[in-house]
N, C-alpha and C positions, 0 to 999 in steps of 0.2 A: 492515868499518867501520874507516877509520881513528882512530888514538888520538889523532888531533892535536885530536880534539872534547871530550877528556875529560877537561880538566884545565884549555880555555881561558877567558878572562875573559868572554868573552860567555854562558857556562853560568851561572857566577856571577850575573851582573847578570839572568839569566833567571829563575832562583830567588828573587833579590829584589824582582822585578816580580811574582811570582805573592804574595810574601810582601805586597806592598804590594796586594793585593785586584786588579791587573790580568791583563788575557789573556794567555797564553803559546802559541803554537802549537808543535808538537815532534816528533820522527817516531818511530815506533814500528815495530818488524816486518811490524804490521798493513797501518794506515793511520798517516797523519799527525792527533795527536790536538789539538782546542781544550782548553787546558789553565787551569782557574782551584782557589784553595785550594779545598779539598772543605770544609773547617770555616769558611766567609767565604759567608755567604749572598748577602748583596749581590755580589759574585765570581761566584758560581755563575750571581746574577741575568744577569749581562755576557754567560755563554756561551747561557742563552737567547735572549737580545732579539739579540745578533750572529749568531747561527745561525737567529731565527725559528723559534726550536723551542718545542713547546706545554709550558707550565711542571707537565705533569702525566707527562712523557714523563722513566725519568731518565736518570741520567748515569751512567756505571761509573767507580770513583775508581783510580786507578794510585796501588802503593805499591812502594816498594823492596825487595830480597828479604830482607832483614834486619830489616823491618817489622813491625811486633807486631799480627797480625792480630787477636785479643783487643781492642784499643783502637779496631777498625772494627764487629766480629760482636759482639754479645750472644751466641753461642754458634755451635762449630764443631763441626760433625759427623765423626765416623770417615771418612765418604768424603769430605769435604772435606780432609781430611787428605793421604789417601790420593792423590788427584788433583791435589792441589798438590807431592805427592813425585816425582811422575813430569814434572807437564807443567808446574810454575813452577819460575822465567822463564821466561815463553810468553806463546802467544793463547791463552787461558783463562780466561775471566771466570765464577765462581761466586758466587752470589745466596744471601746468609746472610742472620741476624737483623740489624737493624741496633741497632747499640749505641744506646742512648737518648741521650747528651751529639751522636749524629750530627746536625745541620742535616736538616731531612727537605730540603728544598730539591734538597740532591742526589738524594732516591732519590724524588722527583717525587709527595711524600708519602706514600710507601709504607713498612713498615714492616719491609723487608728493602733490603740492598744490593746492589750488585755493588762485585767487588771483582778486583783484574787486577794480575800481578806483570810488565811488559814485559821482553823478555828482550834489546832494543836497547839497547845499551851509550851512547848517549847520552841517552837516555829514564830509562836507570837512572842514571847521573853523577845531573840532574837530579833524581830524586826524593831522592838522597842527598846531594845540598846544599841542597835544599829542607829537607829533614827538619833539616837541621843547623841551620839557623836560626829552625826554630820552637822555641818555649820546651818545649814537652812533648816535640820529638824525632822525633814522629809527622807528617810532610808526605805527608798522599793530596792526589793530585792528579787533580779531577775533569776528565776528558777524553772527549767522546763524538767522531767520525769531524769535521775541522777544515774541514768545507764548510757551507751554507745545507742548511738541513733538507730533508730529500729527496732530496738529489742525490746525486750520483756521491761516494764519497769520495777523498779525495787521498793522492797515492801515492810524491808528493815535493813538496818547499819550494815549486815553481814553481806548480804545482797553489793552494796553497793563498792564494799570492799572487794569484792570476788572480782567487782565491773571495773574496778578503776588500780588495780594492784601495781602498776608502773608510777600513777600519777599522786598518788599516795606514798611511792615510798620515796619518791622526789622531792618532793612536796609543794608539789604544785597545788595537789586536793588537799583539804584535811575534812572529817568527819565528824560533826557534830551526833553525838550520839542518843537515843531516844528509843521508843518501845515501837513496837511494829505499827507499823497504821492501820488504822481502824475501818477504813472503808475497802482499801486494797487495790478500789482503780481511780483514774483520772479525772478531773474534779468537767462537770459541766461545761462549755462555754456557750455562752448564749454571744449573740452580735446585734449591740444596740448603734454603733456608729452610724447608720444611716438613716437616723427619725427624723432628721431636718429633710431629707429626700422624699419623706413622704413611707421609707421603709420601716414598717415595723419589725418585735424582733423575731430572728430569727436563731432557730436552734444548731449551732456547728456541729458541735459534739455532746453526743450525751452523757449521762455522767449520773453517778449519785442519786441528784436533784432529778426527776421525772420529768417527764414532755407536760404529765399530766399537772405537777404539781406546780411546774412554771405558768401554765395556762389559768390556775385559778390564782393565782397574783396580779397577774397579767389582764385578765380577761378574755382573752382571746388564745388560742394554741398557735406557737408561736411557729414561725413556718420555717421549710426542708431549706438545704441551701440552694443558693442559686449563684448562677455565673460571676456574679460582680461581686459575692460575697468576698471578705478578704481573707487572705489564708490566713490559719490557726495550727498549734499543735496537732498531730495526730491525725492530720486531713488526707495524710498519703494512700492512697490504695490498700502499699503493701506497708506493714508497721505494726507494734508490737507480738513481735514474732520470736519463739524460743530457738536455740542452733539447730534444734531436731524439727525436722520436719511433719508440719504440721494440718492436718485435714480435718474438716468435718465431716459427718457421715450421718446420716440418718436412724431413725432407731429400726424400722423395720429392715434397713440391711447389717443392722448389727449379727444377727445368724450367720450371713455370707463373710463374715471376717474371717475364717478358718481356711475359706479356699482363696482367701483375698493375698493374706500375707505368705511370703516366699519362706520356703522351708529355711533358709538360713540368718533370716532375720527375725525380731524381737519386738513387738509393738506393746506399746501402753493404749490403751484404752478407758478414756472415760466416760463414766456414764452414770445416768438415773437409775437403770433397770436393775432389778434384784440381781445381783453377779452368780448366784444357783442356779439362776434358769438360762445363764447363756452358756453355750458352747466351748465346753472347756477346750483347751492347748495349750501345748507348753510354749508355740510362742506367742501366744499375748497374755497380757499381764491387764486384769481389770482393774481401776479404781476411783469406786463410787462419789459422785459429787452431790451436795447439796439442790434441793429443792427449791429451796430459797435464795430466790436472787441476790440477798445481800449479804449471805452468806457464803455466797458461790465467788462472788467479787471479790470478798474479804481472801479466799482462798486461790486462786486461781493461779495469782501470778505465783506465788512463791511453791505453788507445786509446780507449774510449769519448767519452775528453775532448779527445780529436785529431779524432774523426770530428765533433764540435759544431764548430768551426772551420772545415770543409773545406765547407760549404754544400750537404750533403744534407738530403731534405726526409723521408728515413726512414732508419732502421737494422734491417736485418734480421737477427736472429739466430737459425741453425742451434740446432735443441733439440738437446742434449745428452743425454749418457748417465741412463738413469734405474733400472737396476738397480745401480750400484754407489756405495756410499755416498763415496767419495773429491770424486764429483761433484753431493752433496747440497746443500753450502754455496752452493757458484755456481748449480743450480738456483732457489735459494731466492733470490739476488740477481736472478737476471735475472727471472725470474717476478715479483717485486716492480716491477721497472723499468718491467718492459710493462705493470704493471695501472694503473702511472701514467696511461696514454694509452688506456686502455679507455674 
């Protein structure tokens, strides 16, 4: 990232747009986040009703790494401690108590937070001229993934202009601008909020950060959700999903794609396999993904959002690895995407 974002006037005037109760979009590691004050309900209101997200659904507030978590949590637990020592600045989002003066608005009236230290150096400028202009010093900035609820998330400025072109030229949104993000999907959340109950934690969404790699912080692997967990971003069924419909498919019925798709439609197709040894046609269209899962992440979304433009009437995607946990997070998104279209 270069420095020439870190110190310019339009940071400024973006801090003071969120300070005056409006939308700020901004880019993170992750994703590119919809950014409104965390303590400004009506603000908060703006990123529901522009995203159509359900006001029961919450939001994870991005603070700065010099932030007084204390003034977010009613209480921090040893292993939130501990996993904030190793993985913030990051994608890391952990679900505490929520301080009573917090807006429930943000945590979608629930009675813990999320809470997320970004480790992109314009996302943090930002919270640190945020902060500086609030009277108490403390600027969380509530931000969930800067698309229409459901969809694809955005993975650069361009992205999120395509997603938001009404509210942008209103100027309800404005766009803080930045280089693509680096990791390409959604930051972790772990759920430490219930250690006084005797629950340890528990992994919601995966992310980035590994099952495996929170287990040796932790000590222990941190366990699947269960019923009384509290809801989180990205817990829907069906969610981050492209307008074209979208399937998994196996590699060994990759052959049977020729008698699969209808003579007058167009499929895209991705996958691992060498594209010479499979079954040519002229209506599917191959195109090879990365081996490496964190390369595949880095990639994913912003093709998915190139293959919606290209006029296919499906998208098929190669299942992916399922015994190792590096490729649990993108399991979890695409499975999400296809149940959209179930």
């Amino acid at each position: 990232m270069s420095d020439t974002y870190l110190f310019d006037s339009t940071l400024i005037e973006a801090a003071k747009k969120l300070l005056n109760g409006e939308l700020v979009a901004f880019p993170t590691e992750t994703v590119y986040g919809l950014g409104a004050d965390a303590e400004n309900p009506d603000a908060v209101t703006k990123i529901y009703q522009a995203k159509g997200r359900p006001a029961n659904h919450p939001l994870i507030v991005h603070i700065a790494p010099d932030a007084n978590i204390h003034y977010w949590a009613s209480s921090v637990p040893e292993e939130a401690f501990a996993l904030m020592e190793v993985f913030w600045p990051g994608p890391l989002t952990l679900i505490l108590p929520k301080a009573d003066h917090i807006p429930s608005a943000v945590s979608g009236g629930q009675h813990s937070i999320g809470i997320r230290c970004p480790s992109h150096p314009v996302a943090q400028q930002l919270l640190k001229a945020f902060a500086m202009l609030k009277t108490n010093g403390q600027g969380g900035v509530a931000a969930p993934s800067a698309n229409k609820f459901g969809h694809v998330s955005p993975t650069s400025a361009v992205h999120v202009r395509s997603e938001f072109p009404e509210e942008i030229a209103s100027g309800i949104l404005s766009v803080l601008e930045g280089d693509d993000s680096e990791i390409g999907i959604e930051s972790t959340i772990v759920d430490l909020s219930r250690v006084k109950d005797g629950v340890g934690a528990v992994l919601l969404r995966p992310g980035h950060i590994t099952r495996s790699q929170l287990a040796e912080v932790l000590g222990y692997q941190p366990a699947s959700p269960d019923k009384s967990a509290p809801r989180v971003s990205g817990s829907l069924k069906a969610h981050y999903a492209p307008n074209t419909p979208l399937q998994l498919i196996k590699e060994a019925d990759l052959d049977r794609l020729p008698s699969l798709v209808p003579a007058t439609e167009k499929w895209a197709v991705l996958t691992f396999a060498d594209i010479d040894t499979l079954p040519s046609s002229s209506n599917l269209n191959y195109f090879n993904v990365s081996t490496n899962a964190q390369d595949y992440a880095h990639d994913i979304y912003a093709l998915l959002r190139q293959l919606d433009t290209k006029g296919f009437q499906r998208i098929m995607v190669q299942s992916l690895p399922q015994d190792d946990d590096n490729w649990e997070a993108l399991n979890d998104r695409l499975q999400r995407a296809a149940a959209a279209f179930e």
